[in-house]
C-alpha positions, -999 to 999 in steps of 0.1 A, spaced: -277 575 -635 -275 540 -643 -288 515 -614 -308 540 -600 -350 547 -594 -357 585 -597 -369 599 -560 -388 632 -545 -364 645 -517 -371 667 -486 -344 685 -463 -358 698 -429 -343 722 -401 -328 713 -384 -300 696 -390 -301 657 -382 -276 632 -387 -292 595 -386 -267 568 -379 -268 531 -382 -257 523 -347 -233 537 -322 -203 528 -341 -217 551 -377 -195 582 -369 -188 613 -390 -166 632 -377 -144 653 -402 -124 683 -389 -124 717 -388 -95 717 -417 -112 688 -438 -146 708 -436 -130 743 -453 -112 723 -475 -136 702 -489 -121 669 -481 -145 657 -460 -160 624 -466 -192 639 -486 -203 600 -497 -214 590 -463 -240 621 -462 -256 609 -498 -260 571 -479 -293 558 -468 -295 553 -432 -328 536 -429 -369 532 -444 -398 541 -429 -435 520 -437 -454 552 -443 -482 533 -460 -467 528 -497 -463 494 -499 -446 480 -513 -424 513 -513 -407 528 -484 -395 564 -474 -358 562 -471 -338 586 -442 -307 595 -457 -272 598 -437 -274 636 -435 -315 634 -428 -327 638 -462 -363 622 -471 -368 603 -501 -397 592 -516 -401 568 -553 -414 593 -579 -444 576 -581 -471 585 -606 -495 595 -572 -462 626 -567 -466 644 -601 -488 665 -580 -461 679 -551 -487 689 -524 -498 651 -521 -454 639 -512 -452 672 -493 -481 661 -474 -464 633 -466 -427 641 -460 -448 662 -432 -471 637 -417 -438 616 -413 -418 648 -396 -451 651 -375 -446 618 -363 -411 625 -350 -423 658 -336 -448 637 -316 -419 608 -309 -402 637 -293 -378 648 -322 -377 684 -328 -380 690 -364 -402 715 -381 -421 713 -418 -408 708 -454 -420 738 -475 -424 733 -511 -389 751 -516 -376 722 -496 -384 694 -523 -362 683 -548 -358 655 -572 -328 628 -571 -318 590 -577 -316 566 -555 -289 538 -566 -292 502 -563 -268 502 -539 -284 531 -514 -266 558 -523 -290 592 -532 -268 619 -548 -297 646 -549 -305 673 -578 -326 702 -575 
């Protein structure tokens, strides 16, 4: 994709939607949901970044709780950004967030656009 930085992704259980503020809704219905014309941007949209020791890089929280971290050169190797995705989710475990671990079946690989938008591949 043009604009965009390549990124390692991690989905966790459960599901967590992270909003912007009280007014970031998402609230498609029943009908919209089993016909597929939901909103399905929003979820792809990053939320917020998390210092977790990369500087000058960032793990991003996507919309629909997907991690992302920059492919860096340090993440050829899997265990080392699986390692990490799971210190962050320890964090929130400790913060009081129920969340449990990324396996490596969890990872993927994406694109994060300029504009904070991560459509993700596998």
């Amino acid at each position: 994709m043009k604009d965009s930085v390549p990124v390692l992704t991690a989905n966790f259980t459960p599901l967590r939607f992270v909003i912007r503020g009280k007014d970031d809704v998402w609230a498609p219905t029943l009908e919209q949901t089993n016909s597929g014309t939901y909103d399905y941007v929003k979820l792809h949209r990053l939320s917020t970044f998390v210092d977790v020791g990369l500087a000058p890089f960032s793990l991003g929280v996507s919309f629909d709780g997907t991690l992302l971290l920059p492919a860096l050169p340090q993440f050829k190797d899997t265990a080392k950004a699986l390692d990490l995705f799971n210190r962050m989710l320890t964090e929130l475990l400790i913060g009081g967030l129920y969340c449990e671990a990324v396996a490596p079946d969890d990872l993927g690989y994406g694109e994060l656009s300029f504009n904070a938008y991560s459509p993700c591949y596998v």
